[in-house]
N, C-alpha and C positions, 0 to 999 in steps of 0.2 A: 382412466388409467390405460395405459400400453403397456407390450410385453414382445416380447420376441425382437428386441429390434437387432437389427446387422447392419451393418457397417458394408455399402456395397463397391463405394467409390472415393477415392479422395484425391483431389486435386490441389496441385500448389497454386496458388494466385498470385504468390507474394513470398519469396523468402528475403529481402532486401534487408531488414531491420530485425524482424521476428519473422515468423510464419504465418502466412494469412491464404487455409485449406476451404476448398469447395468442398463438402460433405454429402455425398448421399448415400441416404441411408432406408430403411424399410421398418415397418412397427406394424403388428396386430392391435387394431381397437377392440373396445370389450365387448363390440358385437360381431367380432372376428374375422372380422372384414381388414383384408393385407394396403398398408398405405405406402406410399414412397414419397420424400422431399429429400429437398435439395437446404444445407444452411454453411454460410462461410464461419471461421471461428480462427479468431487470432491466438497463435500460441505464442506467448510472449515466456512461458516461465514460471514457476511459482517465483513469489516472493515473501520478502518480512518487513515488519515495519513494526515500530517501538516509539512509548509516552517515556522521557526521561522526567521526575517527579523528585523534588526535593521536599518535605513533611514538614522541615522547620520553617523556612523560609517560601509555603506553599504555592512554587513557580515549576513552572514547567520548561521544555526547552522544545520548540520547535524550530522550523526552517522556512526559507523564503526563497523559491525561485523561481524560473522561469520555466515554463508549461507551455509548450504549442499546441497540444489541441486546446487547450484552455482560452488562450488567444483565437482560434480558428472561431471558438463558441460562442466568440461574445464577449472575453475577458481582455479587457481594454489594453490591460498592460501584459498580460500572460503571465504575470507574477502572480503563485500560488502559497499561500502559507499552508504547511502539514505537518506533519509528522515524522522523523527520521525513519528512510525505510529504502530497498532496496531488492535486487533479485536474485534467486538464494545461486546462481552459476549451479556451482556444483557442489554447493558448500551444505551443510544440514542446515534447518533453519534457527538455532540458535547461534553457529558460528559466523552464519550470513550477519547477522542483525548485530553481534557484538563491532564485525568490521567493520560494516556502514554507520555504525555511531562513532565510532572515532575518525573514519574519513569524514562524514557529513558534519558531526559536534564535535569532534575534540576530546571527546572524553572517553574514556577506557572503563567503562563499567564492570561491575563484580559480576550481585547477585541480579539477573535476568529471569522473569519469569512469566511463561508462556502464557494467558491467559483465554485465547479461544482462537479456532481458523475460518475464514469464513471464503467464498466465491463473490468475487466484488459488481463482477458484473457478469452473470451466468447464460446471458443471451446470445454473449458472442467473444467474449473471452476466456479462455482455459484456466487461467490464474487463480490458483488458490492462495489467500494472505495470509502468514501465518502472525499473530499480534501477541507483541509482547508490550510490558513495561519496568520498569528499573528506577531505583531509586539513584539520584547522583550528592555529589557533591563536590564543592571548587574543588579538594584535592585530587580528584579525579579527570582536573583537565589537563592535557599530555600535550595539544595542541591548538590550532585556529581552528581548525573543520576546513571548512566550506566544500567537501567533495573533493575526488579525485582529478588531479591537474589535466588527465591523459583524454579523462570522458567529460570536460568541458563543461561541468557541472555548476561552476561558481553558485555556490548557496551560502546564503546571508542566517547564520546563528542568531537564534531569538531567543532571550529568558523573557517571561512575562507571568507575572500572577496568576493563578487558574479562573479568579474571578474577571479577568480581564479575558482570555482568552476564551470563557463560557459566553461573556458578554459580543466575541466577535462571532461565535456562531451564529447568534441573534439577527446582529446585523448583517451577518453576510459576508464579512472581513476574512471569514474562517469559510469554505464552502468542499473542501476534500471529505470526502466521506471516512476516509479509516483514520483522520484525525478526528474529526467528530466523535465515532463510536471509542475514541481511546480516552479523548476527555472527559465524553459520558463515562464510562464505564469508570474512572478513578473517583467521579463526584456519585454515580448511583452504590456504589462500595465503600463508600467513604473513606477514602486513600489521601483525597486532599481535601 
């Protein structure tokens, strides 16, 4: 365990797209001994992201698009299936996530509910996610989706079964993490 730490230095590396800071900083070990390192951290933003889930007809609605790191890593086509979600600007995070479900799906949801926040990847990014999910239904579609025309988003609207979408975790079809833990989470709760 450490304690004492401070904040001694921070530098920009990168403010191009998000923020990407040189960090140093200092920390006492527990045998009191003073340490200093250096670590970069992307501030991108918090964001939200959201399971839309219908009961009756127990389908879900994800998204389909194109991901460049994803591509950089190995993903052939950069095409990523997830989960609708977004970054909250300035918006709280339930106002965020109702806007990016009708820009991204189309559909204007009611009742939204928060279900836990988590640090997606705490090693080098700032981002906390906050995850919600909503039940829909057709008379709640207002529009196409596919993202906002201005930020070049073009994302492809998916309804598919839950047991088909559990089944693309499996194979790999499905590989974003906070779609993952959203599908878990509706099948370990029993939702769908």
């Amino acid at each position: 365990m450490i304690t004492g730490i401070k904040i001694l230095k921070t530098d920009i590396l990168s403010d191009n797209w998000y923020t990407l800071k040189k960090v140093t900083y200092e920390y006492v070990k527990k045998d009191g001994s003073l340490h200093v390192q250096s670590r970069e951290a992307y501030d991108r933003g918090n964001g939200a992201t959201i399971l839309l889930y219908n009961k009756e007809q127990q389908t879900v609605i994800l998204t389909r698009q194109f991901r460049l790191p994803t591509f950089i890593n190995g993903n052939e086509s950069g095409m990523l299936i997830e989960a609708c979600a977004g970054l909250l600007d300035k918006d709280n995070p339930e106002e965020c996530i109702r806007r990016e479900t009708q820009e991204e799906t189309g559909y204007k949801i009611t009742d939204v509910r928060k279900i836990f926040e988590a640090y997606m990847s705490p090693g080098s990014v700032t981002e906390i996610l906050y995850f919600f999910i909503a039940e829909y239904h057709k008379s709640m579609k207002v529009n196409e989706g596919g993202g906002a025309e201005h930020e070049e988003e073009n994302i492809e609207v998916l309804e598919m079964n839950i047991d088909q979408a559990m089944d693309m975790i499996t194979s790999g079809e499905i590989k974003d993490g906070k779609t993952i833990m959203l599908l878990q989470h509706v099948r370990l709760h029993s939702i769908l």
